[in-house]
C-alpha positions in Angstrom: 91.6 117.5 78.4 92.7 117.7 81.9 93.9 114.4 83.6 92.6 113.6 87.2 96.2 112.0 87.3 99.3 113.9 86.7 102.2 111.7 87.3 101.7 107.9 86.3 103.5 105.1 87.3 104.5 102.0 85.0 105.5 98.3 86.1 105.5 95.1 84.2 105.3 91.7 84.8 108.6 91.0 86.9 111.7 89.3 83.9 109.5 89.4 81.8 110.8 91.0 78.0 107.3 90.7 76.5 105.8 93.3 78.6 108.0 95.7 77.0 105.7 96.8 73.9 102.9 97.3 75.9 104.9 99.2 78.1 106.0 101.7 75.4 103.2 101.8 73.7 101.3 103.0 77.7 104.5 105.0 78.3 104.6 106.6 75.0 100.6 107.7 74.5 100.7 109.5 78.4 104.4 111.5 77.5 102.0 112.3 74.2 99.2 113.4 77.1 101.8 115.5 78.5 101.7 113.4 81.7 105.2 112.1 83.5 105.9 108.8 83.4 107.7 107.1 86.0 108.6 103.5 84.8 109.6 100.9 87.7 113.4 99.7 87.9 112.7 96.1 88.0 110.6 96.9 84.3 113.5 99.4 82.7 115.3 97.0 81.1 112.6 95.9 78.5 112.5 99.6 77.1 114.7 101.3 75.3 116.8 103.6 77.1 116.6 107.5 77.5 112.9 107.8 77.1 111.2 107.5 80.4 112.1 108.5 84.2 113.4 105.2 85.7 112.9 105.0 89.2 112.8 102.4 92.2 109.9 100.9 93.9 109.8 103.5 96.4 110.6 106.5 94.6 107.9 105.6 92.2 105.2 105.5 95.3 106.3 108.2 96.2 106.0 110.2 93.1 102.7 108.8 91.4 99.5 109.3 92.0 98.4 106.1 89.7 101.0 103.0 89.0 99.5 100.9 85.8 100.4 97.0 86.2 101.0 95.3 83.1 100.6 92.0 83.5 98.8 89.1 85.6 97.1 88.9 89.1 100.6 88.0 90.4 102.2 91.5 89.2 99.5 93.5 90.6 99.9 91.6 93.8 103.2 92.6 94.1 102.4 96.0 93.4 100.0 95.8 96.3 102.2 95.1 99.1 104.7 97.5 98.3 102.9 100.6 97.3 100.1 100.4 99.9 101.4 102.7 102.6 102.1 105.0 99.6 98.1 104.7 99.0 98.9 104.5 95.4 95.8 103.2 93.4 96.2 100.4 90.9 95.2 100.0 87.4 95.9 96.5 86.2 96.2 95.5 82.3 95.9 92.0 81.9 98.4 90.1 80.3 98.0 86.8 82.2 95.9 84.2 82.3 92.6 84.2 84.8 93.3 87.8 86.0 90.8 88.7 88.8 92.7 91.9 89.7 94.1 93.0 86.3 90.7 94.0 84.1 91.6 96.0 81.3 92.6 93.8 78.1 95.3 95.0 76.4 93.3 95.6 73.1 91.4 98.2 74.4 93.9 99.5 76.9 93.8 103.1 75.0 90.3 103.4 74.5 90.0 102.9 78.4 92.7 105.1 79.0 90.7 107.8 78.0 88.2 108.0 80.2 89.6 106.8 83.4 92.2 109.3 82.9 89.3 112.1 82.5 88.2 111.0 86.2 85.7 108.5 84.8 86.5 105.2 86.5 85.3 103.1 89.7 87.8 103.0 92.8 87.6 100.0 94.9 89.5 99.1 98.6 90.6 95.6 99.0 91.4 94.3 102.2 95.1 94.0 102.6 97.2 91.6 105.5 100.3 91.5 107.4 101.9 88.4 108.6 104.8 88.9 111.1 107.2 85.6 112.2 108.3 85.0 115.6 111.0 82.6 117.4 111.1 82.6 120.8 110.1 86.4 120.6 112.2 88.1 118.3 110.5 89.0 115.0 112.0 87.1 111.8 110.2 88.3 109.2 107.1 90.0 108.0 104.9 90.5 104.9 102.3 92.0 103.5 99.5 89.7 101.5 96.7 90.8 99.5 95.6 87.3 98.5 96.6 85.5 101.4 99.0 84.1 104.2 99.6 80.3 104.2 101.3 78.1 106.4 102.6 74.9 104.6 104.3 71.7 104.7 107.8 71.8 102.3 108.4 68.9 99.5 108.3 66.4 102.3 105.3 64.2 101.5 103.3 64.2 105.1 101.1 66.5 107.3 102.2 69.0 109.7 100.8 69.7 112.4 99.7 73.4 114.3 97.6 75.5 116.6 95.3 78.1 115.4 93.8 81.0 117.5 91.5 84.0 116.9 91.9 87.0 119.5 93.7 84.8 121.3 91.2 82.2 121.8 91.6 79.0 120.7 90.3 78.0 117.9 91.6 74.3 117.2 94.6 71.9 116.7 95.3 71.1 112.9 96.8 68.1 111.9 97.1 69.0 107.8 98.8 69.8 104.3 98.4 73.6 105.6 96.0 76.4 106.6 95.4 79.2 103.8 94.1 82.6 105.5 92.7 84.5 102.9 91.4 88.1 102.0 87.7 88.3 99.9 89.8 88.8 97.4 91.8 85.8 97.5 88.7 83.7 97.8 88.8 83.1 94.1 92.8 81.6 94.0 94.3 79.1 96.1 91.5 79.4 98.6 88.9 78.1 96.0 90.9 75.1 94.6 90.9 74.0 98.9 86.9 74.3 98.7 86.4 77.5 100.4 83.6 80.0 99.8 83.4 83.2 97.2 83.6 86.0 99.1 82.5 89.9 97.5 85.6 91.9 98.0 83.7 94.4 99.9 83.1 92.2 102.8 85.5 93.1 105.9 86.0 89.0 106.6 88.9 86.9 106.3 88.4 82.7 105.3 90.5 79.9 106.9 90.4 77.0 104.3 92.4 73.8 105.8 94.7 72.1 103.3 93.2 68.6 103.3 92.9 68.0 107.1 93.4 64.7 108.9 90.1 65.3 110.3 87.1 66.4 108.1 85.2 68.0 110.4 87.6 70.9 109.9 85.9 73.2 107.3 86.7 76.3 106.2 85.7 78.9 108.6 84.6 82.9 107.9 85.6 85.6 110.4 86.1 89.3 110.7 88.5 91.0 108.8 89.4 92.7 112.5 90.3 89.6 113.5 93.7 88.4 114.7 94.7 85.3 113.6 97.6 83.2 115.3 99.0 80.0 113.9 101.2 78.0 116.3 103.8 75.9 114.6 104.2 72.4 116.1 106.4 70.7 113.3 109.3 70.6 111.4 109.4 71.1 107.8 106.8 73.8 107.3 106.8 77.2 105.5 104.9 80.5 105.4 104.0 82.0 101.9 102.3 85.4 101.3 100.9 85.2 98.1 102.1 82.7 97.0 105.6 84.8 96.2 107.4 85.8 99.7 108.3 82.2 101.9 109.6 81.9 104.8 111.3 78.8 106.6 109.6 78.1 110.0 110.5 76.0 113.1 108.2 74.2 116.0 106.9 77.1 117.9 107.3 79.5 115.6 104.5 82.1 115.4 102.5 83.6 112.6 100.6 86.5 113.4 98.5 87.8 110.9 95.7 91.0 111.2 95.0 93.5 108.7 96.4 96.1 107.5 95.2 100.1 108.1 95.6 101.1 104.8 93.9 98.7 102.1 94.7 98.4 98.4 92.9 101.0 96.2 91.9 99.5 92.9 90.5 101.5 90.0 88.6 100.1 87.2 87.0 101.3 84.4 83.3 102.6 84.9 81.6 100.2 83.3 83.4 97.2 85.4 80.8 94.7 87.0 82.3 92.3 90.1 79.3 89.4 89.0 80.7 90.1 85.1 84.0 88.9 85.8 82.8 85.8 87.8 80.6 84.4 84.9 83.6 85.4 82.4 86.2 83.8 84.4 84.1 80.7 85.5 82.3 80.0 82.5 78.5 80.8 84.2 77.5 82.0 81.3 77.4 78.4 79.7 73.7 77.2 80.1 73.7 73.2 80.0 
């Protein structure tokens, strides 16, 4: 059987030694397809040694023309922002808990192999951001976020307070826990638990969900995913997060710019995958009261 992929990419769940059997086991039945197997640095040391091409982040976009993520949402996001520009396509197993992004349950991972492997799957694009971090004009630090951007207070107990634009308008002052910027297909994480909206990831928008705002007139707010968005630090003690994973320390009138990225994340699932399926799953809609 011919393979629509020829070199295949494999990273785990980051520290994580009980990824390593289902690792092997994925490594082992594509050597046994005759396909190479590139296995990510960072998930080397959970299998044993001499048996697959190790390789770094990089290398391994550069080589594969699929990368399998074994493990939860928060390993395929990770995947996400570094192999985008590579426009490697993802295929998540799911080892986590809720897992959105990461569809294919490990009991059936072989039997879905087959097929997608064949050419028989469904590719998606997600919408995919940047964030980039000024003080007084020089850049800081940048990041991509599939999920989403947030600006933040630290551990210190109180609101901050910042200014948000869009295209350079502005948009309002925020006196808040934070501001959460997220992707359609962040709408189901930490954009949720702060009330906003479910968004179908094939909408090009972007939501802006205050974090418990002083004032409650300040709802969450849909826009374009074209849209640049600019957040205006005017406190102390706040951070930026991308994903949840990548934080960065900011100062008043510091600058968060955020627009989207050219290339989105490419997803692949397998043909029989249903968006509306894995709501009712995950949210229990499928209970009738």
């Amino acid at each position: 059987m011919a393979s629509a992929f020829t070199t295949i990419g494999l990273i785990g769940k980051y520290n994580s030694p009980e990824v390593g059997d289902t690792l092997e086991l994925v490594g082992r039945h594509l050597l046994g397809l005759g396909l190479e197997v590139v296995v990510d640095a960072g998930s080397s040391q959970h299998l044993p040694a001499g048996v697959f091409t190790v390789a770094d982040r990089d290398t391994l976009g550069e080589r594969c023309d699929l990368a399998i993520v074994v493990g939860g949402d928060g390993t395929l996001l990770a995947a996400a922002r570094s192999l985008t520009d590579y426009r490697v396509p993802l295929l998540g197993i799911n080892l986590g808990r809720l897992g959105f992004l990461v569809d294919v349950s490990p009991d059936e991972m072989l039997e879905r192999l087959g097929p997608i492997l064949a050419g028989d799957y469904l590719t998606e694009e997600r919408l995919l951001l940047h964030a980039c971090i000024t003080r007084e004009g020089e850049l800081i630090g940048e990041s991509n976020a599939f999920n989403d951007v947030v600006v933040h207070k630290t551990d210190v107990a109180r609101m901050i307070e910042f200014d948000t634009y869009v295209n350079g308008q502005f948009l309002y002052p925020l006196r808040s826990d934070g501001l959460i910027v997220s992707t359609p297909s962040g709408s189901t994480a930490y954009a949720l638990s702060g009330g906003g909206p479910i968004m179908h990831p094939k909408l090009n928008a972007l939501v802006l969900v205050p974090i418990c705002p002083h004032t409650l007139s300040n709802r969450p707010t849909v826009i374009s995913g074209d849209d640049h968005v600019e957040i205006v630090v005017r406190d102390n003690d706040a951070l930026v997060t991308c994903d949840g994973q990548i934080k960065i320390a900011l100062l008043p009138d510091d600058r968060v710019s955020i627009r989207r990225r050219e290339h989105p994340v490419q997803l692949i699932h397998p043909s029989d995958y249903r968006y509306f399926e894995i709501l009712r799953e995950k949210f229990h809609w499928h209970n009738r009261f």
